[in-house]
N, CA, C and O atoms as a Tripos MOL2 file, in Angstrom:
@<TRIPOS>MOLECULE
protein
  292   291    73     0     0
PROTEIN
NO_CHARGES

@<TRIPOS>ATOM
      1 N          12.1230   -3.5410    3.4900 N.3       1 UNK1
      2 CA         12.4430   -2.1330    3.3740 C.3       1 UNK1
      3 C          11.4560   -1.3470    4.2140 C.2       1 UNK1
      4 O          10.2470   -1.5330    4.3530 O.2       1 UNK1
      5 N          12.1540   -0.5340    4.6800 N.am      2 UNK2
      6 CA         11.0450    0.4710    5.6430 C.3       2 UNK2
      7 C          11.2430    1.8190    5.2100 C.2       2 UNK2
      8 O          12.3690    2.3140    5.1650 O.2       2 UNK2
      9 N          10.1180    2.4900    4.8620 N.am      3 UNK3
     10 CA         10.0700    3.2820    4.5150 C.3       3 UNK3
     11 C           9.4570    5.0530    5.6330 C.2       3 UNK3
     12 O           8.3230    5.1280    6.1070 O.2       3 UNK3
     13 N          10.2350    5.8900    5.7500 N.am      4 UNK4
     14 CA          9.9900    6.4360    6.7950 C.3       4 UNK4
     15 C           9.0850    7.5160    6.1240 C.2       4 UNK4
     16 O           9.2940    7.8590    4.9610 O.2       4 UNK4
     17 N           7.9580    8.1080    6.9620 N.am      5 UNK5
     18 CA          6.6650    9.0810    6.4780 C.3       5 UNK5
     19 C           6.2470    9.9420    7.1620 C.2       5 UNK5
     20 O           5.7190    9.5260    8.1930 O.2       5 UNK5
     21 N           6.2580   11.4250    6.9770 N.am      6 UNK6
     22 CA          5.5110   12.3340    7.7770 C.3       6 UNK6
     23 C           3.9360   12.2100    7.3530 C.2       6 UNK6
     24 O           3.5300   12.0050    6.2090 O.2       6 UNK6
     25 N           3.0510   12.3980    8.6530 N.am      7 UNK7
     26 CA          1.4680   12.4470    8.1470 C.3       7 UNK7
     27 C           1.7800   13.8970    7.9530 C.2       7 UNK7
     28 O           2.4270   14.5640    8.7600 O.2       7 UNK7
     29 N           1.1960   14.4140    6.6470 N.am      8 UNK8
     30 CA          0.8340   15.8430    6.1620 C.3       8 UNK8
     31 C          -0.2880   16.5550    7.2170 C.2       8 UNK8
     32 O          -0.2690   17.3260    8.1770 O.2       8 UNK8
     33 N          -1.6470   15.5120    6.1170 N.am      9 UNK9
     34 CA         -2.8080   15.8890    6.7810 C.3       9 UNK9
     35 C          -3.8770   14.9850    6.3220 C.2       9 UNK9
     36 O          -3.6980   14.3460    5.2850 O.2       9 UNK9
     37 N          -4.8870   14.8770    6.9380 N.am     10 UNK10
     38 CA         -6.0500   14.2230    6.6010 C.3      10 UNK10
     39 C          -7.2310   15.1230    5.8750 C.2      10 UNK10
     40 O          -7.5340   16.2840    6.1500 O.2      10 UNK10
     41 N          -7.8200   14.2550    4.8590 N.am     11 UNK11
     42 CA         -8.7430   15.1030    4.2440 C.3      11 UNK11
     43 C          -9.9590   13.8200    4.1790 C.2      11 UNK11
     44 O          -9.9770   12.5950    4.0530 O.2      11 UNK11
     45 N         -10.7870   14.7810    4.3240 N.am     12 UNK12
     46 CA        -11.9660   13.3920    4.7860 C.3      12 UNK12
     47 C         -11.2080   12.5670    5.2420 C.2      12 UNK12
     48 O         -10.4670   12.8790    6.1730 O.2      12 UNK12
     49 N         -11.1940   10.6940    4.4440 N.am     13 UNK13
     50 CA        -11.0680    9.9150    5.4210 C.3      13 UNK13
     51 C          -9.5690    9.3170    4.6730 C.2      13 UNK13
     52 O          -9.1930    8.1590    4.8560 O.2      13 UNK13
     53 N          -8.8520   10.2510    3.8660 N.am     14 UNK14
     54 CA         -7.6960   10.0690    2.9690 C.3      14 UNK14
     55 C          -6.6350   11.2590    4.4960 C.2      14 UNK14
     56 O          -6.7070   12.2920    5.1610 O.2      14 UNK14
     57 N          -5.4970    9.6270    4.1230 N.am     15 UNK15
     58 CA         -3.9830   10.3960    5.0110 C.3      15 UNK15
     59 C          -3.5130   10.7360    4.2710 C.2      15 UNK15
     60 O          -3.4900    9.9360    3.3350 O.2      15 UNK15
     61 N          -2.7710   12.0960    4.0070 N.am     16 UNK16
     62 CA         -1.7870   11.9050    2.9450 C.3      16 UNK16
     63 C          -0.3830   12.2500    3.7650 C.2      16 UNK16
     64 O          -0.1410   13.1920    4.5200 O.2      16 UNK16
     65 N           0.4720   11.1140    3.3260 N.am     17 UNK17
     66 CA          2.0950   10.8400    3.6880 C.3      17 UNK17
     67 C           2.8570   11.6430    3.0380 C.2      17 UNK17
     68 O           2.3780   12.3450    2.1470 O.2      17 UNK17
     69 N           4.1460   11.6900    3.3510 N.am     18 UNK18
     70 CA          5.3390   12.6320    2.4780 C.3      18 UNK18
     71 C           6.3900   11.7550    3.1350 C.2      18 UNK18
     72 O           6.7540   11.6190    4.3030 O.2      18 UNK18
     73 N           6.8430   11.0700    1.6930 N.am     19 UNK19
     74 CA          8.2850   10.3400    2.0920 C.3      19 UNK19
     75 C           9.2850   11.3710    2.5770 C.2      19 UNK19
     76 O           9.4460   12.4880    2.0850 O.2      19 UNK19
     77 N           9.9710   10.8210    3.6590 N.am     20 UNK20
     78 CA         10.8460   11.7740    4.1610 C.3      20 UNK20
     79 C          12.3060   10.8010    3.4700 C.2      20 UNK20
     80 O          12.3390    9.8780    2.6570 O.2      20 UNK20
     81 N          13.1980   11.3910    4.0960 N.am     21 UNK21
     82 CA         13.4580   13.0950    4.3780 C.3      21 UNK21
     83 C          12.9190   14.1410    3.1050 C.2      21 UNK21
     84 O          12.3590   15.1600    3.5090 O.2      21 UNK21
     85 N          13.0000   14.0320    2.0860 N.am     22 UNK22
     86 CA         13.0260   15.0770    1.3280 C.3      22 UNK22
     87 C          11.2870   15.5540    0.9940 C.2      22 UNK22
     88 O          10.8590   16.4710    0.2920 O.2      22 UNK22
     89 N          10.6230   14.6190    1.7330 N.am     23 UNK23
     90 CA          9.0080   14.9180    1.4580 C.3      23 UNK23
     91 C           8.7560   15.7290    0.1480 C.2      23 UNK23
     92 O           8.4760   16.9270    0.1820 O.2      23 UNK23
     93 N           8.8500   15.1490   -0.7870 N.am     24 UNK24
     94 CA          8.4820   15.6440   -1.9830 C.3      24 UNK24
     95 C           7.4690   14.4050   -2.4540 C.2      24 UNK24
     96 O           6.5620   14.7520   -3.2100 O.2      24 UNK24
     97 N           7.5180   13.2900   -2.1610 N.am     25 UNK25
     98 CA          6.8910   11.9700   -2.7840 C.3      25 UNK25
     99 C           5.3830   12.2450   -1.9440 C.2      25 UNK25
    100 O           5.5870   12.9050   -0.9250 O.2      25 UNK25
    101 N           4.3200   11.9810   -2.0940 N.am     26 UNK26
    102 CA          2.8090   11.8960   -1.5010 C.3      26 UNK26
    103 C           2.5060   10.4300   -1.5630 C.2      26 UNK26
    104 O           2.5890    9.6910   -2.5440 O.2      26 UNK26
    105 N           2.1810   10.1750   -0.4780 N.am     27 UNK27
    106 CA          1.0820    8.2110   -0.3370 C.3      27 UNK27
    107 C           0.0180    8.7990    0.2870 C.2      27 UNK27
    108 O           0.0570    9.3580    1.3830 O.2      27 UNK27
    109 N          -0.9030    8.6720   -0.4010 N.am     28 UNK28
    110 CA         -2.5940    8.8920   -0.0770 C.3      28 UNK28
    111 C          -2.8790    7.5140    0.6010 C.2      28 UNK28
    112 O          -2.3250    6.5770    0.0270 O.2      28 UNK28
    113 N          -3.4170    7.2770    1.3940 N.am     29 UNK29
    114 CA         -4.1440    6.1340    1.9700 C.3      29 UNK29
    115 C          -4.9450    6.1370    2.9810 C.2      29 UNK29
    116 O          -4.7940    7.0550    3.7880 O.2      29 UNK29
    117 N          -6.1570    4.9920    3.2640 N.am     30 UNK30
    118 CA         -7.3020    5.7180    4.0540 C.3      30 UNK30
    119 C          -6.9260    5.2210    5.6480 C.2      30 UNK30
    120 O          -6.3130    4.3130    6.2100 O.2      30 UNK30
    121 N          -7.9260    6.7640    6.0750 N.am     31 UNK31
    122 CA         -6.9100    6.5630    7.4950 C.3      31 UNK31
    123 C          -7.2130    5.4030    8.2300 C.2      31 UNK31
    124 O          -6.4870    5.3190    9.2210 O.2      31 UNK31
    125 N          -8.0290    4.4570    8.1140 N.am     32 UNK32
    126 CA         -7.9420    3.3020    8.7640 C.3      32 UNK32
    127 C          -6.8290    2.5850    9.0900 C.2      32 UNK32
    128 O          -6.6390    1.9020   10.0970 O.2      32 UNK32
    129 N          -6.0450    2.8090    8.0810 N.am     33 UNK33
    130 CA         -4.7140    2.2440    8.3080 C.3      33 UNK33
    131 C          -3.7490    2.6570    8.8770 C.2      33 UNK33
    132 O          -2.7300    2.0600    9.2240 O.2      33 UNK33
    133 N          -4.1090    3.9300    9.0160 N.am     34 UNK34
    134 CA         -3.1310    4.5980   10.1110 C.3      34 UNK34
    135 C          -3.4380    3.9700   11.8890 C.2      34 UNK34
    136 O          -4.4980    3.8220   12.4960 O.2      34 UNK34
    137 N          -2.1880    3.7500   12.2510 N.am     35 UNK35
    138 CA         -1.9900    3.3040   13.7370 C.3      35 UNK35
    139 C          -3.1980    4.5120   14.4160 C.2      35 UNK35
    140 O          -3.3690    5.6870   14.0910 O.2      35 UNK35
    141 N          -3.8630    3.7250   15.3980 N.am     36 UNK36
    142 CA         -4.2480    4.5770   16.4200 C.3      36 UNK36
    143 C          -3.7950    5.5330   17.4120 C.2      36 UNK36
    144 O          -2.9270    5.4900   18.2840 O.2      36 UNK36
    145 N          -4.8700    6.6580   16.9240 N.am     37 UNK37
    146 CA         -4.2520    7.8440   17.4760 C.3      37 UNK37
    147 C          -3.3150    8.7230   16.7970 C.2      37 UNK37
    148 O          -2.9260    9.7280   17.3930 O.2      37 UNK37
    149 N          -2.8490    8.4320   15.4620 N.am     38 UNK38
    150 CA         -1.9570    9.2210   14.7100 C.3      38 UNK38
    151 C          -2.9780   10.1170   14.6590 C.2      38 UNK38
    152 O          -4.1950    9.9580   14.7440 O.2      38 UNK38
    153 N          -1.8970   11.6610   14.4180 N.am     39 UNK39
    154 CA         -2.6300   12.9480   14.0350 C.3      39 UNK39
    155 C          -0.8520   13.5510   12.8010 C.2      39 UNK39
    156 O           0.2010   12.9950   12.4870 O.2      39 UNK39
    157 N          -1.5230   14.9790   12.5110 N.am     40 UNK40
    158 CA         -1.0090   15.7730   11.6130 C.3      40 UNK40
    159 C           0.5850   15.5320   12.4750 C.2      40 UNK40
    160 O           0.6210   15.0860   13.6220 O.2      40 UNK40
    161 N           1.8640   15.9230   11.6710 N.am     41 UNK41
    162 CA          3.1970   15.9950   12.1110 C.3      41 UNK41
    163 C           3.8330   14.7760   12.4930 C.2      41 UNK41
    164 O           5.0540   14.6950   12.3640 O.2      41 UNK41
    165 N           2.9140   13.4350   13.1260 N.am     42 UNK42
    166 CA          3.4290   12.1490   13.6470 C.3      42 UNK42
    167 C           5.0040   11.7640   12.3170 C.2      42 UNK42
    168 O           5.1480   12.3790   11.2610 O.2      42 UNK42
    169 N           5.5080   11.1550   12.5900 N.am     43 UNK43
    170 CA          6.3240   10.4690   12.1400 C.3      43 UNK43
    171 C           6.4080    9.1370   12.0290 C.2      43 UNK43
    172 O           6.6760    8.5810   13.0940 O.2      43 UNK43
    173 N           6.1980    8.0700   10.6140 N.am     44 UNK44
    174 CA          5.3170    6.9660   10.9450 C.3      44 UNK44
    175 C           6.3250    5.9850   10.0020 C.2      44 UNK44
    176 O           7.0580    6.6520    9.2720 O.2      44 UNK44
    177 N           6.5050    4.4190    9.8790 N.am     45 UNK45
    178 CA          7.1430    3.5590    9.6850 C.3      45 UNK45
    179 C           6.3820    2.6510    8.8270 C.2      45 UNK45
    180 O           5.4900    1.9380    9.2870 O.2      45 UNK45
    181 N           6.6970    2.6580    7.6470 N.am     46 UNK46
    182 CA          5.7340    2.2410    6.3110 C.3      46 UNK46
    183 C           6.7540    0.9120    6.2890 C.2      46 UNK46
    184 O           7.9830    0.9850    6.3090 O.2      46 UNK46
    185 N           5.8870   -0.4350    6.2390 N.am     47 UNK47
    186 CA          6.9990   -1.9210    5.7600 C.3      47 UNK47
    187 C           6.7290   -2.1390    4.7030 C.2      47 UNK47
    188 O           5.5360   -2.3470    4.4840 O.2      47 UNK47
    189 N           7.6100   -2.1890    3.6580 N.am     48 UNK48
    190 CA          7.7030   -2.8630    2.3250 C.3      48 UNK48
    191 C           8.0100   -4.4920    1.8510 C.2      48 UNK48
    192 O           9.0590   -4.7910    1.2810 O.2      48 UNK48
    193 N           7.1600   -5.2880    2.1040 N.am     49 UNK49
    194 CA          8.3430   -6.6840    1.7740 C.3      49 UNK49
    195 C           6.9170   -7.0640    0.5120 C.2      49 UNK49
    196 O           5.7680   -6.6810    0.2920 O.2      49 UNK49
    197 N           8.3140   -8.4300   -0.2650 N.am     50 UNK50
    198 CA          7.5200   -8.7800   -1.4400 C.3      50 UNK50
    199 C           6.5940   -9.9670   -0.6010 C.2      50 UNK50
    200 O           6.9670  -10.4270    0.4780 O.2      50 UNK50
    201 N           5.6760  -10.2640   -1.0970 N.am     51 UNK51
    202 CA          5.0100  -11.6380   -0.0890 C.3      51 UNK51
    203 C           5.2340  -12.4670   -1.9300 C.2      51 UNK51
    204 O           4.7520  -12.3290   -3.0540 O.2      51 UNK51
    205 N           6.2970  -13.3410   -1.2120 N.am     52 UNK52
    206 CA          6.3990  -13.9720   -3.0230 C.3      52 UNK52
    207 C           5.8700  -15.5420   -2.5080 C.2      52 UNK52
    208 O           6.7090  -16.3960   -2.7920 O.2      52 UNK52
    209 N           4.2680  -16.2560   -1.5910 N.am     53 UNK53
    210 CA          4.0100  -16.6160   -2.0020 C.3      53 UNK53
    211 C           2.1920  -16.0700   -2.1290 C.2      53 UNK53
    212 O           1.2080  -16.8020   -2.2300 O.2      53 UNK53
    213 N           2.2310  -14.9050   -2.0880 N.am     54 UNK54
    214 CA          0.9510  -14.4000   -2.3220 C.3      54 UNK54
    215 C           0.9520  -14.0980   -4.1610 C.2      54 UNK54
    216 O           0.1470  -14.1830   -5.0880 O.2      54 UNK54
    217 N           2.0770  -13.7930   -3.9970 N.am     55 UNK55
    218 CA          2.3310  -13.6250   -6.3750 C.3      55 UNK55
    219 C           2.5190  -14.7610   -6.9440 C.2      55 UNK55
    220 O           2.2680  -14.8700   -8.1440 O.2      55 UNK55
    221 N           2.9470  -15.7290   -6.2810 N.am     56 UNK56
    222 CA          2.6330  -17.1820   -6.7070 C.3      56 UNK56
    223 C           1.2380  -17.6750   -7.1960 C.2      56 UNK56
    224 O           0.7520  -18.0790   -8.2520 O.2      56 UNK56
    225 N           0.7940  -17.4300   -5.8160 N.am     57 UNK57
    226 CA         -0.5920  -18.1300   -5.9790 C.3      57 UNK57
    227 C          -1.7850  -16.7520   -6.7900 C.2      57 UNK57
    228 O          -2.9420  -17.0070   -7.1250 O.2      57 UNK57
    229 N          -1.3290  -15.8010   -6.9000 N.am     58 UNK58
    230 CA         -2.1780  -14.8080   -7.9890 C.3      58 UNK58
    231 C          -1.7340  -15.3820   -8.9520 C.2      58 UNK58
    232 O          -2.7210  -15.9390   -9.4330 O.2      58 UNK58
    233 N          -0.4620  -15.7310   -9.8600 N.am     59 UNK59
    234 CA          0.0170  -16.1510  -11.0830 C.3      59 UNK59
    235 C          -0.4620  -17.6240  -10.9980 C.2      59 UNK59
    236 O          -0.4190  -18.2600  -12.0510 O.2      59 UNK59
    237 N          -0.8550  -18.1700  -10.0230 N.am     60 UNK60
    238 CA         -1.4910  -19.8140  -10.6970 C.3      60 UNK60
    239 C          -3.0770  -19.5910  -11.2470 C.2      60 UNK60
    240 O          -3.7100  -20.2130  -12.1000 O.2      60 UNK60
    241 N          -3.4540  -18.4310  -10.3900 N.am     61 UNK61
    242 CA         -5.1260  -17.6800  -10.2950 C.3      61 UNK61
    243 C          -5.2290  -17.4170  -11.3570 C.2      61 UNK61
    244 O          -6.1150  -18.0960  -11.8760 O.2      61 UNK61
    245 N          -4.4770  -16.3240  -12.4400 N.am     62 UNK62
    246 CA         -4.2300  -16.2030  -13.5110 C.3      62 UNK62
    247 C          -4.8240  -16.8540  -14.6650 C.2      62 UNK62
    248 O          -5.7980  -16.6900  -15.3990 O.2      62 UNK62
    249 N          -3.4420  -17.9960  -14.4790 N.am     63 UNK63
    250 CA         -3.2210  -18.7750  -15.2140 C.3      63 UNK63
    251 C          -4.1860  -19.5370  -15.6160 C.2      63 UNK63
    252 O          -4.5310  -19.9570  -16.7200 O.2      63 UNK63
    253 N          -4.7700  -19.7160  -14.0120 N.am     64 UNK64
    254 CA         -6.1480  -21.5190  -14.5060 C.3      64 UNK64
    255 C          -7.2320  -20.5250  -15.3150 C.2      64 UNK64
    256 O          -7.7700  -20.8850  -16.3610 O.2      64 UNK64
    257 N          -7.5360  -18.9050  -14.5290 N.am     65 UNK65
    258 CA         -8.4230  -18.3280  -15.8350 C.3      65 UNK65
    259 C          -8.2840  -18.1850  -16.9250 C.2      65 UNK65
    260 O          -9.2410  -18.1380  -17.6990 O.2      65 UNK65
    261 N          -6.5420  -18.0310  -17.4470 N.am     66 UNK66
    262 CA         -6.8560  -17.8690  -18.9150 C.3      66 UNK66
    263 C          -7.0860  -19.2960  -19.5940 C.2      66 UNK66
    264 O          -7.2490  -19.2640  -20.8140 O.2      66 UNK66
    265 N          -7.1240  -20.6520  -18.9170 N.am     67 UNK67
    266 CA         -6.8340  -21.3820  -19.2510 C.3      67 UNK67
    267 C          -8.7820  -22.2500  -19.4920 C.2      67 UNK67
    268 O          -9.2820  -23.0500  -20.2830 O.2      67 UNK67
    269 N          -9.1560  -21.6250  -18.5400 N.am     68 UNK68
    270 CA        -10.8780  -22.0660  -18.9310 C.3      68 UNK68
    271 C         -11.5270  -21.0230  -19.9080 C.2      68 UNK68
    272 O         -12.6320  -21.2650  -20.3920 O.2      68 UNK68
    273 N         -10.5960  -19.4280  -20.3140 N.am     69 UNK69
    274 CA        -10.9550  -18.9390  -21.3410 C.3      69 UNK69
    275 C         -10.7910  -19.5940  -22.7420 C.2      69 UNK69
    276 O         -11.5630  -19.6720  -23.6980 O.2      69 UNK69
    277 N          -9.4260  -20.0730  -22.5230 N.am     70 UNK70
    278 CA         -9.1000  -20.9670  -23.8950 C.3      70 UNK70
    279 C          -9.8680  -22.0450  -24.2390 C.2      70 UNK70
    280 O          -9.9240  -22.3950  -25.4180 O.2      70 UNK70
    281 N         -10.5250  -22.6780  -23.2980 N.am     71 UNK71
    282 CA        -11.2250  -24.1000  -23.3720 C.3      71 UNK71
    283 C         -12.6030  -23.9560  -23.5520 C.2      71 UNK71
    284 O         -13.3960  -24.8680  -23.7910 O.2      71 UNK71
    285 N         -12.8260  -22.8850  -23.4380 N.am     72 UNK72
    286 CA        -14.5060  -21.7830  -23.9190 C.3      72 UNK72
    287 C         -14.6850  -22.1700  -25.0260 C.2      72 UNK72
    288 O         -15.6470  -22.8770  -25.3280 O.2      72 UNK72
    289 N         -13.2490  -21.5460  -26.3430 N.am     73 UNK73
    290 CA        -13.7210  -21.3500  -27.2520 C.3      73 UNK73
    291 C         -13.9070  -22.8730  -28.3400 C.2      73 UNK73
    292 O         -14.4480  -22.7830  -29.4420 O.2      73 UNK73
@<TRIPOS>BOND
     1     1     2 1
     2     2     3 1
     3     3     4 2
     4     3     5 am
     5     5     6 1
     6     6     7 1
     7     7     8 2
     8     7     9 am
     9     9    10 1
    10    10    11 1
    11    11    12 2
    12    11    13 am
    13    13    14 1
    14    14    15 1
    15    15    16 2
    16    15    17 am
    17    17    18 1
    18    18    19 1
    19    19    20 2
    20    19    21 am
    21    21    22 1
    22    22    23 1
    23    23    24 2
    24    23    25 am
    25    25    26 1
    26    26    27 1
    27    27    28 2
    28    27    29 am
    29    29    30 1
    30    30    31 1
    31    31    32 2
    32    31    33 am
    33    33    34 1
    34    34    35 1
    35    35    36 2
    36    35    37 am
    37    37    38 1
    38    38    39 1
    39    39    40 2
    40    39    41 am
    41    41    42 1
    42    42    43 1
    43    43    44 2
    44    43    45 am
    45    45    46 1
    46    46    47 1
    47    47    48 2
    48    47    49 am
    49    49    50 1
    50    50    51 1
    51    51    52 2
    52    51    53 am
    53    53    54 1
    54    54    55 1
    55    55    56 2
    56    55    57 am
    57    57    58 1
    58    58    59 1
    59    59    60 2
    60    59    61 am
    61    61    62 1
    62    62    63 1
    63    63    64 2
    64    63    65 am
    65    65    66 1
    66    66    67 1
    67    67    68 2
    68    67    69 am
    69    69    70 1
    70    70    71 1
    71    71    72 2
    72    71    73 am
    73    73    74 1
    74    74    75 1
    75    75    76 2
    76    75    77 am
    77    77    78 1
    78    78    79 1
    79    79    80 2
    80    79    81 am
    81    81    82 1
    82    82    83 1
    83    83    84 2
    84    83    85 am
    85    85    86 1
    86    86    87 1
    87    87    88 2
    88    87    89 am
    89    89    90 1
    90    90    91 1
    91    91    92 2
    92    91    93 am
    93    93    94 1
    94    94    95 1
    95    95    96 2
    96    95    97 am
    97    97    98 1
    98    98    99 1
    99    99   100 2
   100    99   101 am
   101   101   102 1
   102   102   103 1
   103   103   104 2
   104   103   105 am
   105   105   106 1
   106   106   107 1
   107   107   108 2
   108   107   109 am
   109   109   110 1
   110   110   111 1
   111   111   112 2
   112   111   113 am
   113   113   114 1
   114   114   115 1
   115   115   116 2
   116   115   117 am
   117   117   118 1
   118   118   119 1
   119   119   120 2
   120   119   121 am
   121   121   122 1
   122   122   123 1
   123   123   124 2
   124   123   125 am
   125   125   126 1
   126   126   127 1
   127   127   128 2
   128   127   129 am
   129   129   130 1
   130   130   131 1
   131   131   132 2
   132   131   133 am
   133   133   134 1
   134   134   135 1
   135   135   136 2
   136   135   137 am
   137   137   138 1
   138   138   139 1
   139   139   140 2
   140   139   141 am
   141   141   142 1
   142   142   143 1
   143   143   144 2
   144   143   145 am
   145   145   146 1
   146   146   147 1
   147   147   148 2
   148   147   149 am
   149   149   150 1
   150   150   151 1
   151   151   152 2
   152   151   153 am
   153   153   154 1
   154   154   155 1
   155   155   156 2
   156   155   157 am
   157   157   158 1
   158   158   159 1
   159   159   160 2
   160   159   161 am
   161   161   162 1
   162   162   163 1
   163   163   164 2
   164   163   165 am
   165   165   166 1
   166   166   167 1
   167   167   168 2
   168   167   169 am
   169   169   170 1
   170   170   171 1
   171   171   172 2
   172   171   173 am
   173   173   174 1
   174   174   175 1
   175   175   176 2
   176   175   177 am
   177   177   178 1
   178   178   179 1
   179   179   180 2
   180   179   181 am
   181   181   182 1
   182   182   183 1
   183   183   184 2
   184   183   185 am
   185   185   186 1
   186   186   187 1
   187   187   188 2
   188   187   189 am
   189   189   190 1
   190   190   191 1
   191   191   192 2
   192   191   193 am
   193   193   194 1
   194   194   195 1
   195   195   196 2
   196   195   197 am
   197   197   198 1
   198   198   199 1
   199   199   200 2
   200   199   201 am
   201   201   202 1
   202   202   203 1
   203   203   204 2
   204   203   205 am
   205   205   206 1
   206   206   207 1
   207   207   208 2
   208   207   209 am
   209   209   210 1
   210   210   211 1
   211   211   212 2
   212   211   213 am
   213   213   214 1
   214   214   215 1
   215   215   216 2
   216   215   217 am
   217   217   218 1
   218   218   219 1
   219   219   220 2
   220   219   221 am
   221   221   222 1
   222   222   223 1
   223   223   224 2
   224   223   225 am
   225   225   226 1
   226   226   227 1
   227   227   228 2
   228   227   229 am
   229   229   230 1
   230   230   231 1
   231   231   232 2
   232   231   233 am
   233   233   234 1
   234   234   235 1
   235   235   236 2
   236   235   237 am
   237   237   238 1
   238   238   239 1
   239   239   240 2
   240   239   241 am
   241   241   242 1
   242   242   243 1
   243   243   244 2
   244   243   245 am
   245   245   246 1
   246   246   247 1
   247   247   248 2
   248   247   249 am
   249   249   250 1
   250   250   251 1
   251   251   252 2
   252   251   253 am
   253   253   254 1
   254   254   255 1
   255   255   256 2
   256   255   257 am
   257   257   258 1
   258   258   259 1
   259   259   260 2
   260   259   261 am
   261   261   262 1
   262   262   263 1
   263   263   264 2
   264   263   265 am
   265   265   266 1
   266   266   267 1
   267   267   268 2
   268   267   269 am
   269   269   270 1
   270   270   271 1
   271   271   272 2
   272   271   273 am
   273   273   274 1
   274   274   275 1
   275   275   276 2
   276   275   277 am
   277   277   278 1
   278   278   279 1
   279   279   280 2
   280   279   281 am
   281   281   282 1
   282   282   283 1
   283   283   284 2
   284   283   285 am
   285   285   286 1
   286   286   287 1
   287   287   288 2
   288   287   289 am
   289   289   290 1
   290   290   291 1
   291   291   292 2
@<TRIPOS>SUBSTRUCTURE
     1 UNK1         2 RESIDUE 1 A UNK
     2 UNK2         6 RESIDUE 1 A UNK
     3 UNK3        10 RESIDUE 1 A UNK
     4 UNK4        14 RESIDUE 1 A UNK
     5 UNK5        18 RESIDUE 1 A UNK
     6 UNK6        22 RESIDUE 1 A UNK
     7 UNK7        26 RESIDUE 1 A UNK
     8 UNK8        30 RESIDUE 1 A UNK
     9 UNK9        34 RESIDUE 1 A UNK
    10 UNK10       38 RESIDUE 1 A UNK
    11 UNK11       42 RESIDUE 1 A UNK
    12 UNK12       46 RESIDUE 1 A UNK
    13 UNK13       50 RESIDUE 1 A UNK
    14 UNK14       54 RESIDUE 1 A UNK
    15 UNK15       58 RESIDUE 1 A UNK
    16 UNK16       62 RESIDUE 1 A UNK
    17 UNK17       66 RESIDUE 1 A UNK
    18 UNK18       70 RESIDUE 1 A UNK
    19 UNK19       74 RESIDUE 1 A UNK
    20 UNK20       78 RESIDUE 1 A UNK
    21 UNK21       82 RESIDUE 1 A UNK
    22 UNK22       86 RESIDUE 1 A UNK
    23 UNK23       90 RESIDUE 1 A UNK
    24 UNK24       94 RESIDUE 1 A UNK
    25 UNK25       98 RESIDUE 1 A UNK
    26 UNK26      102 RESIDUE 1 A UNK
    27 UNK27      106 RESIDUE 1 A UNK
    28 UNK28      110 RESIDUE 1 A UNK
    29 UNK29      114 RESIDUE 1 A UNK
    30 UNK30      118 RESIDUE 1 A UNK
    31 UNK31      122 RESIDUE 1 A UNK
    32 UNK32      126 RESIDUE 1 A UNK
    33 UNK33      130 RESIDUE 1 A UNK
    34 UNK34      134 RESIDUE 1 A UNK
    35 UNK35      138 RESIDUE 1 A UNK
    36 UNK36      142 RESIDUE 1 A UNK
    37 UNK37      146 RESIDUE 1 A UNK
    38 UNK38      150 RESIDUE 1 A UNK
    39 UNK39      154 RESIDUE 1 A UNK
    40 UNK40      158 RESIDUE 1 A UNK
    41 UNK41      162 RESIDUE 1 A UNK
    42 UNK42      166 RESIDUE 1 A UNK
    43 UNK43      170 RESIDUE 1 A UNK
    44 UNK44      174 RESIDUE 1 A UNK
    45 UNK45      178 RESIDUE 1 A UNK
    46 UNK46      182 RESIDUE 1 A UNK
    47 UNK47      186 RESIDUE 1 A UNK
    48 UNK48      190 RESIDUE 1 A UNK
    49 UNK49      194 RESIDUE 1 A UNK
    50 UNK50      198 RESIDUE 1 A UNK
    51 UNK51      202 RESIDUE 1 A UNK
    52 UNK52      206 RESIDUE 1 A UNK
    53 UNK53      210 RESIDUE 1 A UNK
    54 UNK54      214 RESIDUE 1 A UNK
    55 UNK55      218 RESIDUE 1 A UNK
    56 UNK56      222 RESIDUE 1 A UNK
    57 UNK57      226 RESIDUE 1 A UNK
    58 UNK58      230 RESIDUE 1 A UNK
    59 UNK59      234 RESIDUE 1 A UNK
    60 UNK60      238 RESIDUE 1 A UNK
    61 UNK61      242 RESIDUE 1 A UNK
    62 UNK62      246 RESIDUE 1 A UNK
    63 UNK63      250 RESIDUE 1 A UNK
    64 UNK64      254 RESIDUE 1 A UNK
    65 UNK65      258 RESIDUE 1 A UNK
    66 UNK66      262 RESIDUE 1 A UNK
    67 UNK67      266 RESIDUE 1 A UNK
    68 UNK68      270 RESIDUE 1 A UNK
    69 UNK69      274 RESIDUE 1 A UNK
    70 UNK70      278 RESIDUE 1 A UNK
    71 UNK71      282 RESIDUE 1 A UNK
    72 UNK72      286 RESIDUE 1 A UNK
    73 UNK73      290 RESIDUE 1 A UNK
């Protein structure tokens, strides 16, 4: 999913986005992550995908901790 974003404005080192079209939604994020050279008005291309084997391997991460909590007691 791609999500389309006007840059508002920068405050210190926070972008803040406005989902378009209807720019009512705000994404704060630091401007590092903004492409080089973005300024105020740009029009910018946010990617959404699930990384389902990065939630895999957090849910095995999880798991083995609660599992040396249990073996604590």
């Amino acid at each position: 999913m791609t999500i389309k974003v006007t840059l508002d404005r920068i405050e210190n080192e926070t972008a803040v986005l406005l989902v378009r079209p209807e720019e009512t939604t705000k994404i704060s994020i630091h401007i590092s992550l903004l492409p080089e050279g973005s300024k105020e008005g740009d029009i910018l291309n946010i990617d959404i995908v699930k990384d389902i084997q990065g939630t895999e391997q957090a849910k095995e991460r999880v798991s083995s901790l609660l599992e040396k909590l249990k073996n604590k007691k």
